[in-house]
C-alpha positions as CSV (number, residue, x, y, z in Angstrom):
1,X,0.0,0.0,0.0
2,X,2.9,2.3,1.0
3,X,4.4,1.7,-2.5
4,X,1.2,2.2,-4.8
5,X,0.8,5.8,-2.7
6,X,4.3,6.5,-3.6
7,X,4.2,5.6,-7.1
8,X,1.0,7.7,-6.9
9,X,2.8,10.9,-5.7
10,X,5.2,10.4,-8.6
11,X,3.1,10.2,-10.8
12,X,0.9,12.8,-10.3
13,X,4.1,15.2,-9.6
14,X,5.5,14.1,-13.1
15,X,1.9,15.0,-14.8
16,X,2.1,18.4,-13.1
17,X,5.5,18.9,-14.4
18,X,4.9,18.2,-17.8
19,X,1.7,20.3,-17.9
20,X,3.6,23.2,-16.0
21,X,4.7,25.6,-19.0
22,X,8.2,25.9,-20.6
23,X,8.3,30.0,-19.2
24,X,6.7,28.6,-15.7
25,X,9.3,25.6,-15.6
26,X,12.4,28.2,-16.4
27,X,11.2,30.6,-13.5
28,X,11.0,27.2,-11.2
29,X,14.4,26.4,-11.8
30,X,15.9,29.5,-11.4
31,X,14.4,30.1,-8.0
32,X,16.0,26.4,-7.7
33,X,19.7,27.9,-8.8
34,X,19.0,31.3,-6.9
35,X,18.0,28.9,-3.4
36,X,21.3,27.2,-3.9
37,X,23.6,30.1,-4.5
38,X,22.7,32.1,-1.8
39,X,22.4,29.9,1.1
40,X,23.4,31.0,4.2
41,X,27.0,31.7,4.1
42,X,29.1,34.8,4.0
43,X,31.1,32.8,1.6
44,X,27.9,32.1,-0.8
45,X,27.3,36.1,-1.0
46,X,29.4,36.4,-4.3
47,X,28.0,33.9,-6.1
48,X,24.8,34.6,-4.8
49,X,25.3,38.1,-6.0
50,X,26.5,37.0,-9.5
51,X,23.1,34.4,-10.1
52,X,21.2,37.5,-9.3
53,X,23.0,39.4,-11.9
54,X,23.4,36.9,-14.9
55,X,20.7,34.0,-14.2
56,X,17.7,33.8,-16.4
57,X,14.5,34.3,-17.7
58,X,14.8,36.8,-14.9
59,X,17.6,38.8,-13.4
60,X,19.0,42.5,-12.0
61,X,20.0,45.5,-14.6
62,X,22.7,47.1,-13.9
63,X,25.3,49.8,-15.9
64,X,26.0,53.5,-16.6
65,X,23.2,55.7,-18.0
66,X,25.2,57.8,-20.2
67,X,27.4,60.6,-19.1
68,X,26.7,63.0,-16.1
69,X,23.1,60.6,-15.6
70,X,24.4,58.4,-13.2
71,X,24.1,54.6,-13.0
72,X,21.0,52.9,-13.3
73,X,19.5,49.8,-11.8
74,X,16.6,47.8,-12.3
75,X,15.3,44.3,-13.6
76,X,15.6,42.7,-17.2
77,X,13.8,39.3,-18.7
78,X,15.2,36.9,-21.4
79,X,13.8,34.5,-23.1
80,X,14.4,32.3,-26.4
81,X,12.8,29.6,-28.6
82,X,14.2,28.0,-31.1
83,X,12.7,26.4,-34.5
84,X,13.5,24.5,-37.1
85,X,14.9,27.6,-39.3
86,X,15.4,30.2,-36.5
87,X,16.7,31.3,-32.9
88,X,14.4,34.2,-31.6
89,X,15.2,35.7,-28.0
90,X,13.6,38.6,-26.3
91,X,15.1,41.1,-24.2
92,X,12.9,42.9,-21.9
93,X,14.7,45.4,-19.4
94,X,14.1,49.3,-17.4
95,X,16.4,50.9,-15.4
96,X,16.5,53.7,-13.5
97,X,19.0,56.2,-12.3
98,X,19.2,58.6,-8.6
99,X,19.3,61.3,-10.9
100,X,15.7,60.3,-12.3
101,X,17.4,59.6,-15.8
102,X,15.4,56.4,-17.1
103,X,15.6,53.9,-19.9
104,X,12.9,51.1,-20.7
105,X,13.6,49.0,-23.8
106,X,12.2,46.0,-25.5
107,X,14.6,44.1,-27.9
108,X,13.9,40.8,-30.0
109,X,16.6,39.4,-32.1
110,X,15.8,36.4,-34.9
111,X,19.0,34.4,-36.0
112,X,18.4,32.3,-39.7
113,X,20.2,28.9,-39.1
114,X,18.7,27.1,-41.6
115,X,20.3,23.6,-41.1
116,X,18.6,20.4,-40.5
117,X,19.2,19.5,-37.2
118,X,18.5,21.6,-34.2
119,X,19.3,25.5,-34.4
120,X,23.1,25.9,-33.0
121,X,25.1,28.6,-33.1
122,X,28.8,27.8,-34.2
123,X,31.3,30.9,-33.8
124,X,32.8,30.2,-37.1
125,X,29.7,30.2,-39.2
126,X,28.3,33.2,-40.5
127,X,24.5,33.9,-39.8
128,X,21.6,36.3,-40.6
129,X,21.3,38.3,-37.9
130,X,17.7,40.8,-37.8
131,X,17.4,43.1,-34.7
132,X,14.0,44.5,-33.5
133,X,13.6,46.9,-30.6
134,X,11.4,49.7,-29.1
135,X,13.5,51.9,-27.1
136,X,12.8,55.5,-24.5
137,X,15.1,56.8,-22.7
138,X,15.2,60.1,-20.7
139,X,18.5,61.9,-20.0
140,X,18.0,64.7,-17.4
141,X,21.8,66.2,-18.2
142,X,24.1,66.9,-20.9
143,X,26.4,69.1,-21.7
144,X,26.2,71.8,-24.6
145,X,29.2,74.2,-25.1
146,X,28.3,75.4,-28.4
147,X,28.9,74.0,-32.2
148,X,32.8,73.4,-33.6
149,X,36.2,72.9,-32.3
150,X,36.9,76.0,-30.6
151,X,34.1,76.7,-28.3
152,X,34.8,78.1,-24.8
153,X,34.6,76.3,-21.5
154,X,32.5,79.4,-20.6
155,X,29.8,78.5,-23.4
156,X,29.0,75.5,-21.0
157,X,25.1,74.9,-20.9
158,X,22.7,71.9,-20.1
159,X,19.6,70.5,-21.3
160,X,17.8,67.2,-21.4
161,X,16.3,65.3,-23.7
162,X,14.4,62.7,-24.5
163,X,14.4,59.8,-27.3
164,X,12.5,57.1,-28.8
165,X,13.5,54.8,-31.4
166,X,11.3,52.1,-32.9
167,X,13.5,49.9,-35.9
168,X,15.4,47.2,-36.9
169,X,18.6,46.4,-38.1
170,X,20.1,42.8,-40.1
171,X,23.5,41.8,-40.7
172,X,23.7,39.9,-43.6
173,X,26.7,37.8,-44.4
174,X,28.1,37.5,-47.8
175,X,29.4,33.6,-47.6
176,X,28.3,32.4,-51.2
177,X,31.3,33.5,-53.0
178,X,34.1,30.7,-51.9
179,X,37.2,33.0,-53.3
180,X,35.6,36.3,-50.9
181,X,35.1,34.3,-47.8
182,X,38.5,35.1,-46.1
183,X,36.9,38.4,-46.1
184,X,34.0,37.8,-44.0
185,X,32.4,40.6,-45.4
186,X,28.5,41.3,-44.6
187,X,25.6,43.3,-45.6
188,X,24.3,46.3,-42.8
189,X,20.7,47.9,-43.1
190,X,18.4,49.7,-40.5
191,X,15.4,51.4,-41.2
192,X,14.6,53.4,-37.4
193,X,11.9,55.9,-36.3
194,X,13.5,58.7,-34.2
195,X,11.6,60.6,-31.8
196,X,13.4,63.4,-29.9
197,X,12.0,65.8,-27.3
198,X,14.8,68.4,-25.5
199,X,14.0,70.2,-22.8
200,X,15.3,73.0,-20.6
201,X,17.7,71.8,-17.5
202,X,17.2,74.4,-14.8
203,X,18.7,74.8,-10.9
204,X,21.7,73.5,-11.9
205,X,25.6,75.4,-11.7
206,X,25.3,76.2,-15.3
207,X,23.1,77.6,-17.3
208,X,20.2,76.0,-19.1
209,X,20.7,75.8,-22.9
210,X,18.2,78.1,-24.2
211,X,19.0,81.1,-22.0
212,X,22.7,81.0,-24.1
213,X,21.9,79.7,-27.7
214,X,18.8,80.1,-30.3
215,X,17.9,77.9,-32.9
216,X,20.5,79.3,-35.0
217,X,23.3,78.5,-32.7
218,X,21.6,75.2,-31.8
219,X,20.0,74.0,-34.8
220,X,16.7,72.0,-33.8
221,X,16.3,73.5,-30.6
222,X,12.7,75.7,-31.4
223,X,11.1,72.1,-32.3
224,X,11.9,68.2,-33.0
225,X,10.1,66.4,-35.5
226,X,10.1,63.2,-35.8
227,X,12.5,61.3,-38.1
228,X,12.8,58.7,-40.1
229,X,16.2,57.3,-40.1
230,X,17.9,54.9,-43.0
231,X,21.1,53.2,-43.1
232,X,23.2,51.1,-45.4
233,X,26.3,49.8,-45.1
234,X,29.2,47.1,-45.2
235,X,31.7,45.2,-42.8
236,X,34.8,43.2,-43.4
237,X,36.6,41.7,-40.4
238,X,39.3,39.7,-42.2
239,X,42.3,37.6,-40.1
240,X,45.8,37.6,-40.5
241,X,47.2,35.6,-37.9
242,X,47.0,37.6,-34.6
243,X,45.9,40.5,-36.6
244,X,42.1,41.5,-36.6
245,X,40.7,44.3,-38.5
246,X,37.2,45.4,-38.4
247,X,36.5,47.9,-41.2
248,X,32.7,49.3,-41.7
249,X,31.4,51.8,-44.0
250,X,27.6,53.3,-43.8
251,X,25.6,55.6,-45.3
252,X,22.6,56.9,-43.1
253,X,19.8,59.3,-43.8
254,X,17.7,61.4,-41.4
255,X,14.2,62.5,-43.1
256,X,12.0,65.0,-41.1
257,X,8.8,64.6,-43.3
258,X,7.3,67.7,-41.7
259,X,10.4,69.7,-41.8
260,X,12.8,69.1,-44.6
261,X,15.0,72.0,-43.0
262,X,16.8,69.6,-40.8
263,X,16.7,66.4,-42.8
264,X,20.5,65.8,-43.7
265,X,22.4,62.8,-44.4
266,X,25.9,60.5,-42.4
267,X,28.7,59.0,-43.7
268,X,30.8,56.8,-41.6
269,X,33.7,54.6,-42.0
270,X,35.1,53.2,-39.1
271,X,38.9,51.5,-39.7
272,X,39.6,49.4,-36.6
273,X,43.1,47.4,-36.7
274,X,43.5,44.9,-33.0
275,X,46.5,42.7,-32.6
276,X,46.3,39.9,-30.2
277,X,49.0,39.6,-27.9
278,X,48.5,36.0,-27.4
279,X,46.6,34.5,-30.3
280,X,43.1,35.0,-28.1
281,X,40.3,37.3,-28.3
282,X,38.7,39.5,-25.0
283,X,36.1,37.6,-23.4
284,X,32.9,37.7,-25.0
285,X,33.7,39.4,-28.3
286,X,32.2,36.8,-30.4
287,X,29.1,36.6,-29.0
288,X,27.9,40.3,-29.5
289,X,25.7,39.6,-32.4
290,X,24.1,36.3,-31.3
291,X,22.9,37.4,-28.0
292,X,21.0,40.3,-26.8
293,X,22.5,43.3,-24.7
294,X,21.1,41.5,-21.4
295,X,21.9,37.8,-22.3
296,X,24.8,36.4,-21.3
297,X,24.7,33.2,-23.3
298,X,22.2,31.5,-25.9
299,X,19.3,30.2,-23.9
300,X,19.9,26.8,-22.0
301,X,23.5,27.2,-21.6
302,X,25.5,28.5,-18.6
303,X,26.6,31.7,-18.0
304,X,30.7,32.1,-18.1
305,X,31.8,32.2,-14.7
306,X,34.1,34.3,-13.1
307,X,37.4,33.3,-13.5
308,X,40.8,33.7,-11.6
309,X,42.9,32.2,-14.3
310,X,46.7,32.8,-14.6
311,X,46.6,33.1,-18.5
312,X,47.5,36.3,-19.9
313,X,45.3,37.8,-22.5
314,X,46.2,41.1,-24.5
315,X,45.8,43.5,-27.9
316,X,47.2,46.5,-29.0
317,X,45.1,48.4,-31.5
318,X,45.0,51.1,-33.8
319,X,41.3,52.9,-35.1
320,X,40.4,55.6,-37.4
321,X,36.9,57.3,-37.3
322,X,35.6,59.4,-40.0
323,X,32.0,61.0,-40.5
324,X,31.0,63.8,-42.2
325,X,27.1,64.8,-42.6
326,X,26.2,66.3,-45.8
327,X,22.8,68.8,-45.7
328,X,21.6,71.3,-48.2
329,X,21.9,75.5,-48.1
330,X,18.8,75.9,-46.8
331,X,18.8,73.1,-44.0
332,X,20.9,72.0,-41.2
333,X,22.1,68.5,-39.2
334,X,20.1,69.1,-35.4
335,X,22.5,69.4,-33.0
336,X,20.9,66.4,-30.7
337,X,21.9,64.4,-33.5
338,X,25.7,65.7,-34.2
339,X,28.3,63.1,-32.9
340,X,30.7,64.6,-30.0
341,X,34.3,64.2,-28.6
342,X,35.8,64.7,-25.3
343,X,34.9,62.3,-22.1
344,X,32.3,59.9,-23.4
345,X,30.0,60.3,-25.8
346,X,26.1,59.9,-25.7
347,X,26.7,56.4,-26.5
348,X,29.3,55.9,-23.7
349,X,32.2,55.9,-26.2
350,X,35.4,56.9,-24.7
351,X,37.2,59.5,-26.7
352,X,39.7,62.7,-25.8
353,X,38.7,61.5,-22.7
354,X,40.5,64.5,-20.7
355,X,37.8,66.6,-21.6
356,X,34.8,66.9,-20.2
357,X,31.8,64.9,-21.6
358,X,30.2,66.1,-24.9
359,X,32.9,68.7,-24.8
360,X,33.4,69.4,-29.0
361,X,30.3,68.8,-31.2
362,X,29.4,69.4,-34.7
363,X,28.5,67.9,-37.5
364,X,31.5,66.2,-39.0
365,X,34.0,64.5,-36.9
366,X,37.6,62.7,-37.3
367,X,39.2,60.7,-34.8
368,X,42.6,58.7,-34.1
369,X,42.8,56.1,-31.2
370,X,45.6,53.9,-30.3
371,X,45.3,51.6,-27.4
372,X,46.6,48.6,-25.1
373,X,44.9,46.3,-23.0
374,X,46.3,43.5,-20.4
375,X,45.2,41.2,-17.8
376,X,47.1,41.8,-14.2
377,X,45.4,38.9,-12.8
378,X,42.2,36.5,-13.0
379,X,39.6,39.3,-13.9
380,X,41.8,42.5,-13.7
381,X,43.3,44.3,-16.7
382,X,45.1,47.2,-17.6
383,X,44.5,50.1,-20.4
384,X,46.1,52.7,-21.7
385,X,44.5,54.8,-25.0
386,X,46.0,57.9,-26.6
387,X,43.5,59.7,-28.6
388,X,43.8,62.2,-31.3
389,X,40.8,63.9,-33.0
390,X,38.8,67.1,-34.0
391,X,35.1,68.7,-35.1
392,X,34.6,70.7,-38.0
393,X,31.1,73.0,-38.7
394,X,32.4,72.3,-42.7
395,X,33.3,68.8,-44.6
396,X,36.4,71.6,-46.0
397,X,37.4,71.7,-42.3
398,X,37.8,68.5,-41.8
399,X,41.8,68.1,-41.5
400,X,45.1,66.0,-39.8
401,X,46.3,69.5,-38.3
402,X,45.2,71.2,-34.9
403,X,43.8,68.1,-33.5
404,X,43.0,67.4,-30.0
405,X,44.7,65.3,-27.9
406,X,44.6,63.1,-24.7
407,X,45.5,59.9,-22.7
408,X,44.5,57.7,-20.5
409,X,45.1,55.0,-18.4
410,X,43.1,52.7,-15.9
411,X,42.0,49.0,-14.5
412,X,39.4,47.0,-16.3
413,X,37.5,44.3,-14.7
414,X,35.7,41.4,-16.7
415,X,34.1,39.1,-14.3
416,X,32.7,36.0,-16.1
417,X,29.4,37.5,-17.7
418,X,29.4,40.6,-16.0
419,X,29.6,43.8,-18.1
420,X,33.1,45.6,-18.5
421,X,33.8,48.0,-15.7
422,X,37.1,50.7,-16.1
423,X,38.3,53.1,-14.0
424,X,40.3,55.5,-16.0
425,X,41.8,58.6,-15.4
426,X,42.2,60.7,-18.6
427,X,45.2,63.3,-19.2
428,X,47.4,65.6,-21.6
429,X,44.5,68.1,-22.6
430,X,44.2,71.9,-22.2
431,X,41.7,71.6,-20.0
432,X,42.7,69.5,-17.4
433,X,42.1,66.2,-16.6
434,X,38.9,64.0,-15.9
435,X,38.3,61.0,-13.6
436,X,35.8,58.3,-15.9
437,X,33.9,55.5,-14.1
438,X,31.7,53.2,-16.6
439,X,30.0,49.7,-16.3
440,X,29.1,48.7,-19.8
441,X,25.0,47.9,-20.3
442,X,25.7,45.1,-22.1
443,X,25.9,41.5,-20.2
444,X,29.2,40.0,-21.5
445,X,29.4,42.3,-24.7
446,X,25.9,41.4,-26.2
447,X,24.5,43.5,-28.7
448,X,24.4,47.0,-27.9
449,X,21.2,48.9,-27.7
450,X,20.3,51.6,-30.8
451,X,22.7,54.2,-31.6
452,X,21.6,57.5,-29.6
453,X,22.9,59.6,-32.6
């Protein structure tokens, strides 16, 4: 009798589970994982910490809002399926910042992997990669010192702003032609609705924007349409041994269909040349276009955990950024939109980092970066970057002489899956020098979010 209740229980717990749904059974077993990571033990609290940070569907947000916003926390959901033809996952995430900067995004990435046997991702094959997402974000403080490359520290003003973008992007990879592949050259296309709303930043120890510039001096700043934003381009990322290079070149176009005044178009090429120090690549760095910005692995496998190996890993690397927007007479590029150096960028994107953030802005921009990164030990690294670059109002202006210049130096930290952190302290400007502190947004360097600019 004691056996046929038994068998009983079993049976009746077995038909539970297999009625219990796949989303229902994930969240069960990571409560399961979470349980066992964090048991009672002062020496459980870091991995307890990191299975709140990295486990899935369901885990904790964390990174830099972009400059002067602070860092944001909050929560983020993954999930995946896979078909016969396909791997789909879907990002889901909101944080929020102490200076009440926010950012709420939804992100859903469809990978064609049209082989007969179970979708698998295999870092050496090339795949079609489509990106969907609905992005806001709301920044409550950024710099504006005025358009070109010699604007005064005592043209500093702030604003905020606002910004949603609803699009998708693909990466196409052009594998059919066996004498190209060495190559690995691929297709770029996005197609994104922009929607921009800026706003006065008052109380503050400078001044808010519009009480120092007009629309004339801050193109776009009466009113922001909405735009309509295109973009084509190509990548190679050929191999030479331990020498990578990752060239891309796009086109983009910004349409305001109610007012063509401040439509203009974006040309980019971006020349990036890494050498590997010791025949491997930085953690991660493959698996930026097969998993979304807070996955941390394709679904059903384990996240990378943190490591205190004594291997070395290191690159030196050499980059060269060029864009130049091209407008009519009678129109003009917004300045929300116009790409910026000194600090970081909107984006995050460390550049003349001795400067403060968003220091030089304008239209047209041209950029030299040499860098070298090391590991110390187990997770901790060394950088050092050396940056050269300028704005220009014209395309004519555009030039190798009077640039701007800068270095910097700092520790990284890449923990397992946890994002990049670096602590850098920026030099050899006329302005001073400028402490940086940035946690990347991205879980293991998956796919970054939608341009900001």
């Amino acid at each position: 009798m004691r056996w046929s209740a038994i068998l009983v229980l079993v049976g009746v717990s077995t038909l539970a589970l297999a009625q219990e749904s796949a989303l229902t059974g994930e969240l069960r077993r990571e409560s399961e994982r979470v349980a066992d990571a964090c048991q009672a033990s002062f020496k459980a609290v870091p991995v307890c910490a990191y299975t709140l940070f990295t486990d899935h569907p369901l885990h904790i947000a964390a990174g830099s809002m972009p400059p002067q916003n602070g860092f944001g926390f909050g929560g983020a959901f993954v999930w995946s399926k896979n078909t016969r033809n396909w791997r789909m996952s879907w990002d889901l995430d909101a944080v929020g910042a102490f200076s009440g900067s926010w950012r709420a995004g939804s992100y859903m990435k469809m990978i064609h992997t049209p082989h007969p046997a179970t979708p698998r991702i295999q870092a050496t094959h090339p795949y079609t990669v489509f990106n969907f997402y609905v992005q806001t974000i709301s920044l409550n403080k950024l710099n504006f010192f005025g358009l070109g490359n010699n604007t005064a520290l005592a043209g500093k003003s702030l604003f905020g702003m606002n910004e949603t973008i609803v699009g998708v992007s693909a990466i196409k990879p052009v594998f059919e032609w066996k004498s190209m592949r060495w190559l690995n050259l691929s297709l770029l296309g996005e197609v994104n609705g922009r929607f921009v709303d800026i706003r006065g930043e008052h109380g503050q120890s400078s001044p808010s924007i519009e009480t120092l510039y007009s629309d004339a001096t801050a193109p776009g700043l009466g009113s922001q349409p909405g735009f309509a934003q295109l973009g084509e381009g190509l990548r190679i990322k050929p191999a030479i041994g331990n020498l990578k290079f990752n060239y891309v070149g796009k086109f983009q176009q910004f349409f305001a269909p109610s007012s063509s005044r401040i439509s203009f178009s974006r040309w980019t090429v971006d020349f990036d040349h890494t050498y590997s120090l010791y025949g491997n690549s930085q953690p991660g760095a493959e698996s930026q276009e097969r998993t979304g910005p807070d996955s941390c692995a394709p679904a059903g496998e384990k996240c990378p955990e943190i490591s205190h190996s004594r291997n070395f890993n290191g690159s030196i690397g050499v980059r060269l950024l060029l864009s130049e927007s091209i407008n009519s007479a009678t129109s003009a590029v917004p300045f929300y939109f116009q790409q910026t150096l000194g600090g970081q960028d909107i984006n995050s994107a460390l550049a003349l980092g001795s400067y403060q953030d968003y220091r030089f802005r304008a239209p047209n921009l041209l950029l030299l970066q040499e860098y070298f990164e090391h590991s110390v030990w187990g997770p901790f690294g060394l950088k050092f970057m050396a940056d050269q670059g300028r704005v220009a109002l014209t395309r004519s202006d555009l030039e190798f002489s009077h640039l701007k210049h800068s270095f910097a130096a700092g520790l990284t930290l890449r923990a397992g899956a946890f994002p990049m952190v670096s602590l850098v302290f920026a030099w050899g400007g006329t302005e001073g020098h400028h402490n940086i502190i940035n946690m990347n947004t991205s879980l293991l360097g998956g796919s970054a979010r939608p341009s900001l600019d």
